[in-house]
C-alpha positions as CSV (number, residue, x, y, z in Angstrom):
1,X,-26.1,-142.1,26.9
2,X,-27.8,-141.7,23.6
3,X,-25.6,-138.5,22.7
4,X,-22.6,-141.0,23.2
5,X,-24.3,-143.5,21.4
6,X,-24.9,-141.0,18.2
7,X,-21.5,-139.8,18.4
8,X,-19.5,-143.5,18.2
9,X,-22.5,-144.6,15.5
10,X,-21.8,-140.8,13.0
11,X,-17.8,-141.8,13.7
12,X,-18.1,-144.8,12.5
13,X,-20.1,-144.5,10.1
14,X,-17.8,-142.0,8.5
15,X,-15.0,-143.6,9.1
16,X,-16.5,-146.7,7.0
17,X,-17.5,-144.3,4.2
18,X,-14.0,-143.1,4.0
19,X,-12.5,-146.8,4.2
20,X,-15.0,-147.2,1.3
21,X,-13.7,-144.3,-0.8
22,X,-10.1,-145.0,-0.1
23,X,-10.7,-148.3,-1.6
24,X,-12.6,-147.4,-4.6
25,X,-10.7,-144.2,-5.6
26,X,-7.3,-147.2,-4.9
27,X,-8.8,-149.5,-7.0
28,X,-9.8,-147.3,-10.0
29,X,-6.3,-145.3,-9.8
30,X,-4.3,-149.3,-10.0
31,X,-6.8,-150.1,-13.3
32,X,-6.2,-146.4,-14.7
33,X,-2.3,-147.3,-14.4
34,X,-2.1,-150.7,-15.6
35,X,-4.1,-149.6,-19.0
36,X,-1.4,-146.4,-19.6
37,X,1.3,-149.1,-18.9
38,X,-0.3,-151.5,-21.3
39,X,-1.0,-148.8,-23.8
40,X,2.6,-147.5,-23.5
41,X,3.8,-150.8,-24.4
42,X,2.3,-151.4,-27.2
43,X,3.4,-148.2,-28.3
44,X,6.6,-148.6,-28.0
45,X,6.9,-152.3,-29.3
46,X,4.8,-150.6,-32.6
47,X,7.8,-148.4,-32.7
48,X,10.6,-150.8,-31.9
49,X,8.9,-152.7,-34.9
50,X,9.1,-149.8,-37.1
51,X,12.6,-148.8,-36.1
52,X,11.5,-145.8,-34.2
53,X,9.0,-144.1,-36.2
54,X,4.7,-144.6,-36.5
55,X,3.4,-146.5,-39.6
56,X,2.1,-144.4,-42.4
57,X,-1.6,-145.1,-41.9
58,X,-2.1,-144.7,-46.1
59,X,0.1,-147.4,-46.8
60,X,-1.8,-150.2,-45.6
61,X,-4.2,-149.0,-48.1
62,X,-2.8,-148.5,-51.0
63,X,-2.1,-144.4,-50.7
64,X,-5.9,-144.0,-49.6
65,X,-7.2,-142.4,-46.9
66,X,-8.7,-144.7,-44.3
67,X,-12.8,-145.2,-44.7
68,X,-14.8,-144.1,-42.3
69,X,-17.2,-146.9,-41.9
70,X,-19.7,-145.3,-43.8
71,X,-20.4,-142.7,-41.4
72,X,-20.9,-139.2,-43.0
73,X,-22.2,-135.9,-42.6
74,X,-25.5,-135.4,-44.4
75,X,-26.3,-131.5,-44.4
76,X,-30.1,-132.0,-44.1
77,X,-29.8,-133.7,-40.8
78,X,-28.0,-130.8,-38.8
79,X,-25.2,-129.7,-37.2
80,X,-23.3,-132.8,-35.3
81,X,-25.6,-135.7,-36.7
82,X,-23.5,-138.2,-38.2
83,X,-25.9,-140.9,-40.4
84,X,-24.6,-144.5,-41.4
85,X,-25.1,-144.4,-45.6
86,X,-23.4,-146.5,-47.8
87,X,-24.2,-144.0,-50.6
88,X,-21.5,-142.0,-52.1
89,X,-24.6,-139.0,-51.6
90,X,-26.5,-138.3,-48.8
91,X,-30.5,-138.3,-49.4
């Protein structure tokens, strides 16, 4: 009786785990597509406004590159560090 009992309590239990994953893995897969369908819209009405080509990203600014932020390399910090100076050196 209590080999039945551990047998019907391990199948359900598994059975509810894999009700749970079905659900989560559903649920994440319906956000993941409704923010590439959102994305590809955008894109495309940013290229229906353009007639069919991407914006020029200097030409909002006057032929300049687009700032950073700020944000720049500073040699004497290391390899991959990325410090916030408003300097036109780093220190």
């Amino acid at each position: 009786m209590i080999r039945r009992l551990r047998l019907k309590f391990s199948l359900l239990l598994t059975g509810s785990l894999l009700a749970l994953f079905a659900v989560i893995v559903t649920s994440m897969n319906v956000i993941n597509y409704h923010a590439v369908v959102r994305e590809a819209d955008q894109t495309l009405a940013l290229l229906v406004g353009n007639e069919g080509r991407f914006p020029d990203p200097t030409a909002d600014k006057g032929g300049r590159p687009p700032h950073d932020g700020g944000t720049r390399r500073c040699p004497a910090d290391g390899p991959g560090y990325l410090r916030f100076c408003k300097r036109k050196r780093c220190p």
